[in-house]
Structure formats: C-alpha cells, structure tokens
C-alpha positions as CSV (number, residue, x, y, z in Angstrom):
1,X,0.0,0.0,0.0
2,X,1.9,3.0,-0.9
3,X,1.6,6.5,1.3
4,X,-1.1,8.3,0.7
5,X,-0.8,12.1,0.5
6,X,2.9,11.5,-1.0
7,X,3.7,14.4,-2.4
8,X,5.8,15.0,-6.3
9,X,8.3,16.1,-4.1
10,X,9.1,13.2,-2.2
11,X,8.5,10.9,-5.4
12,X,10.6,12.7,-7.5
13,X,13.3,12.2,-4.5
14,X,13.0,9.0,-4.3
15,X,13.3,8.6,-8.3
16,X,16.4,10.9,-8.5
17,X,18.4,8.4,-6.6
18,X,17.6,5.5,-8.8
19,X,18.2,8.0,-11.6
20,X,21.1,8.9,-10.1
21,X,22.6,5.3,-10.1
22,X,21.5,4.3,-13.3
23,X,23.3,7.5,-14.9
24,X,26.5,7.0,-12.6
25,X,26.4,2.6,-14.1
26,X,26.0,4.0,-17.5
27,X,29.1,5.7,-17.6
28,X,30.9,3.3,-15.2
29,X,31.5,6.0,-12.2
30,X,32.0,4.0,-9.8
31,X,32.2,5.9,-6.9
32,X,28.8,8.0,-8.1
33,X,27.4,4.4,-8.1
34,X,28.5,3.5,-4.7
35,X,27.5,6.6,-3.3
36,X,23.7,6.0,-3.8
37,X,24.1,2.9,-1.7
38,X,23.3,2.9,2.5
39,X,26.1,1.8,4.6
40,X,24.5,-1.8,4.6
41,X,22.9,-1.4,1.0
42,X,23.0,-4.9,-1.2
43,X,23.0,-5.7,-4.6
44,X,22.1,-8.7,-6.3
45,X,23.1,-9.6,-9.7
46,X,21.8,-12.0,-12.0
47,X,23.9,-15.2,-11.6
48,X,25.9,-13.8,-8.5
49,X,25.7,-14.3,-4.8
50,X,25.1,-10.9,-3.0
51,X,26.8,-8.6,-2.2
52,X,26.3,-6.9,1.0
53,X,27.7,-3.5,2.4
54,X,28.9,-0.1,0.9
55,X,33.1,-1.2,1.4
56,X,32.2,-4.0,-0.6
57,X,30.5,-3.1,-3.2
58,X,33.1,-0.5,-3.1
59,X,35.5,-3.4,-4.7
60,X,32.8,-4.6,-7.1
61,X,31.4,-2.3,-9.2
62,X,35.1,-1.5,-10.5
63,X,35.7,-4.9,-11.6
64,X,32.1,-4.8,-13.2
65,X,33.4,-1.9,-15.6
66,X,36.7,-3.2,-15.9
67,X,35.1,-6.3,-17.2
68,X,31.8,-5.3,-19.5
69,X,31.1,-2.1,-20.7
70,X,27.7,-0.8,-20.8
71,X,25.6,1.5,-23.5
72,X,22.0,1.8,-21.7
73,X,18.9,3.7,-21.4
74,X,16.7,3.8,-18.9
75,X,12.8,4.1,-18.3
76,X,11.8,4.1,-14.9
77,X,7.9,2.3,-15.0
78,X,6.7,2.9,-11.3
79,X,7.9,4.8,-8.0
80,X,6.1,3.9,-5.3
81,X,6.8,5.3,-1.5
82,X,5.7,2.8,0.9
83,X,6.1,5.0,3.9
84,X,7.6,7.3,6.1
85,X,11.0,5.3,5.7
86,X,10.8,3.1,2.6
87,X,10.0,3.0,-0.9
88,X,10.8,1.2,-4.0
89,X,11.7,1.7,-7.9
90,X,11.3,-0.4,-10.7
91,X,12.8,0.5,-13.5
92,X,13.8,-1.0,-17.4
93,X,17.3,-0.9,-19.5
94,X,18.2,-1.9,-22.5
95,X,21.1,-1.1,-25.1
96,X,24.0,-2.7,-25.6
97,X,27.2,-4.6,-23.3
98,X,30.8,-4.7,-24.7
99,X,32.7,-7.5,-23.2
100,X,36.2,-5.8,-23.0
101,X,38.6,-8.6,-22.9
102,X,37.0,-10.0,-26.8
103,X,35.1,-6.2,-27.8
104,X,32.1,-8.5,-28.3
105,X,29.2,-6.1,-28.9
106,X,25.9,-7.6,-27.7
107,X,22.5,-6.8,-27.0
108,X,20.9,-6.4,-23.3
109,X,17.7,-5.8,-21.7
110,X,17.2,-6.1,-17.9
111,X,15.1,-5.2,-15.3
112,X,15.5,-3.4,-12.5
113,X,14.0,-3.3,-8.3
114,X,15.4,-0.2,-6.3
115,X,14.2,-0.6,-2.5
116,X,14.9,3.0,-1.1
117,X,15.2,3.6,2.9
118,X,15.6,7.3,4.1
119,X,18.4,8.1,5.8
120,X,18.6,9.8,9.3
121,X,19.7,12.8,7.4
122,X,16.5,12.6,5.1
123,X,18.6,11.5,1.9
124,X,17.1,8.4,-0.2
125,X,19.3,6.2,-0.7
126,X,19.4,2.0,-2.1
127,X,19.0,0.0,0.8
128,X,18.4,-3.4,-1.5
129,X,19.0,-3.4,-5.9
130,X,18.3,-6.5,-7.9
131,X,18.7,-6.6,-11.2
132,X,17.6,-9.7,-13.4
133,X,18.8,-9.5,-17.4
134,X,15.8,-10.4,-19.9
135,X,16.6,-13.0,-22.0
136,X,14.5,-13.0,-25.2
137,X,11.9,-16.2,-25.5
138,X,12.9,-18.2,-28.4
C-alpha cells in the first residue's frame, strides 16, 4: 500500500536516486554508483551471490566496468513510496554490453528493483537493488 498524501516532491526524490545510479552505471563511475548505496545497502546480480555492504561493493562495481562495458537507457515504469522510511523503484534498461577482454558487442535488456530507505539525514538512498537480465523467449 503505498503513502497516501505522497507528495511529487518526495516521489521525484525518491526517483532521483535511482536516476542517479542508473546514470552513474552508465558511464561506469564507480564511486557516483556507490554513493547511492546505504552503509548496509545490497546488490544482487543476475547469476551472483550478493553482495552486502557499501566497502564491498566499493570493490565490485570497479571490476564490473573493468570487465563489461555498458551503453544503456533507462525508463523508470513505477515509484512507489511505501512510507515514512521506505520506498521502492522499478525500473527498465536496454542497449548494448561490450565485453572488454574479446570487444564482443551484444545486445541487453534487464530489469531493475530499487528498495529506497531514508536516511537519518533525510537523503534516499538504495538500501536493497536487484537486477535480473531479460533474456528473449525463443
């Protein structure tokens, strides 16, 4: 049940920090990326175990855009504040991944779950992300 009497304000807060990440992964800042993140934020990746804690994904997302380079847009498809504390994005990508070590070009698509927790400070920021890639249905 989301908050009722949510204002834009507050939703378009909670949707800048997804923005914010997406941007930051697009052109592989790491540090921007990590910075959206709560001190006990957690990621999970398709195919991965997760990963748990800003010093750790600190180390990650590096290796991520050392490995794979990514060419995305975005559409976010639904904020929803659950209350005072929480609320979640879900959000689309698609474009293209370059796998650095071959320069294999391929297609990608995935889809995205932002669950946002406000800080004591009053900043959103990703307390859980999971990410799943779309693989098309032969």
């Amino acid at each position: 049940m989301a908050v009722s009497g949510t204002s834009d304000d507050e939703l378009a807060a909670v949707e800048a920090t997804a923005i914010s990440y997406l941007t930051a992964f697009n052109r592989a800042d790491a540090a921007a990326v990590v910075a959206n993140y709560a001190d006990d934020g957690v990621l999970m990746a398709p195919g991965r175990p997760a990963v748990v804690g800003k010093d750790v994904l600190a180390m990650v997302y590096p290796k991520v855009f050392e490995a794979v380079g990514f060419d995305m847009t975005y559409e976010i498809k639904e904020v929803v504040r659950m209350s005072a504390e929480w609320a979640f994005v879900r959000s689309a990508t698609e474009g293209t991944e370059t796998i650095k070590a071959t320069g294999e070009v391929q297609p990608a698509q995935y889809q995205e779950l932002f669950v946002l927790r406000r800080s004591t400070i009053g900043a959103w920021q990703i307390a859980r992300y999971c990410t799943c890639k779309i693989v098309p249905m032969s």
